[in-house]
C-alpha positions as CSV (number, residue, x, y, z in Angstrom):
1,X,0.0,0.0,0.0
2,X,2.6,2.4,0.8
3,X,4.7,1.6,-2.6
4,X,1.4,3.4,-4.4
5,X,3.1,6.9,-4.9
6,X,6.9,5.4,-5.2
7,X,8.0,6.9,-8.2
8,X,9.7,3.9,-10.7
9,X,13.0,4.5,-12.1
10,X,13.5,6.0,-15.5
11,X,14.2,2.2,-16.6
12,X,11.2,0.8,-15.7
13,X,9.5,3.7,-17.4
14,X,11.4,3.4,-20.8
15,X,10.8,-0.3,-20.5
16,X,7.0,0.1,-20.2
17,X,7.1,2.7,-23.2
18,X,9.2,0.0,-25.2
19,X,6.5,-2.7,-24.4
20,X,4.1,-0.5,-25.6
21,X,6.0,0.4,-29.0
22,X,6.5,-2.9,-30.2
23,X,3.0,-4.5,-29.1
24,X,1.6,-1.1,-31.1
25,X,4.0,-1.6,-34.1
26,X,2.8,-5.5,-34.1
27,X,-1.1,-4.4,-34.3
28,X,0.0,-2.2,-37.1
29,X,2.2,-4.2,-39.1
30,X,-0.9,-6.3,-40.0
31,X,-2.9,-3.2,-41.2
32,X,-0.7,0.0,-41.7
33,X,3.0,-0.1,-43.4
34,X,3.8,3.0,-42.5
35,X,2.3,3.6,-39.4
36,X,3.7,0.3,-38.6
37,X,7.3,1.9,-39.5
38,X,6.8,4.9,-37.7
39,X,6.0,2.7,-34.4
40,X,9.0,0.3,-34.8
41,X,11.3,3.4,-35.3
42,X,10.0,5.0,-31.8
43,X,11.0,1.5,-29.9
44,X,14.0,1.5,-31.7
45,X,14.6,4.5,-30.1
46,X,13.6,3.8,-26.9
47,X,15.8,0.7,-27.3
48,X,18.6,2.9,-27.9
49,X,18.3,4.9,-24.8
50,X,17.1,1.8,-22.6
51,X,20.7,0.5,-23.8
52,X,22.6,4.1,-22.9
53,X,21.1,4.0,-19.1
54,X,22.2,0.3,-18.9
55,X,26.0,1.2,-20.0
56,X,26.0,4.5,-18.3
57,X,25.3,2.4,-14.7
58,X,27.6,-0.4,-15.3
């Protein structure tokens, strides 16, 4: 109960947003090409800074 209002790390949060990207980009990729692009280049992105936080605490 009291872990309610703990505020996550910016890890957790960029993994959640990844999750996000690619289960959006695989709805898409069915449908819209391009859309579909547009999604897999965001989690790419998020990838890229997901991996930057990793290195930057090891």
């Amino acid at each position: 109960m009291f872990g309610l209002f703990k505020k996550q790390s910016e890890l957790k949060v960029l993994q959640k947003k990844y999750a996000k990207a690619m289960k959006d980009w695989h709805k898409l990729s069915v449908t819209d090409r391009k859309a579909s692009d547009n999604a897999y280049a965001e989690a790419q992105s998020i990838s890229d800074k997901i991996e930057a936080l990793q290195n930057k605490t090891k």
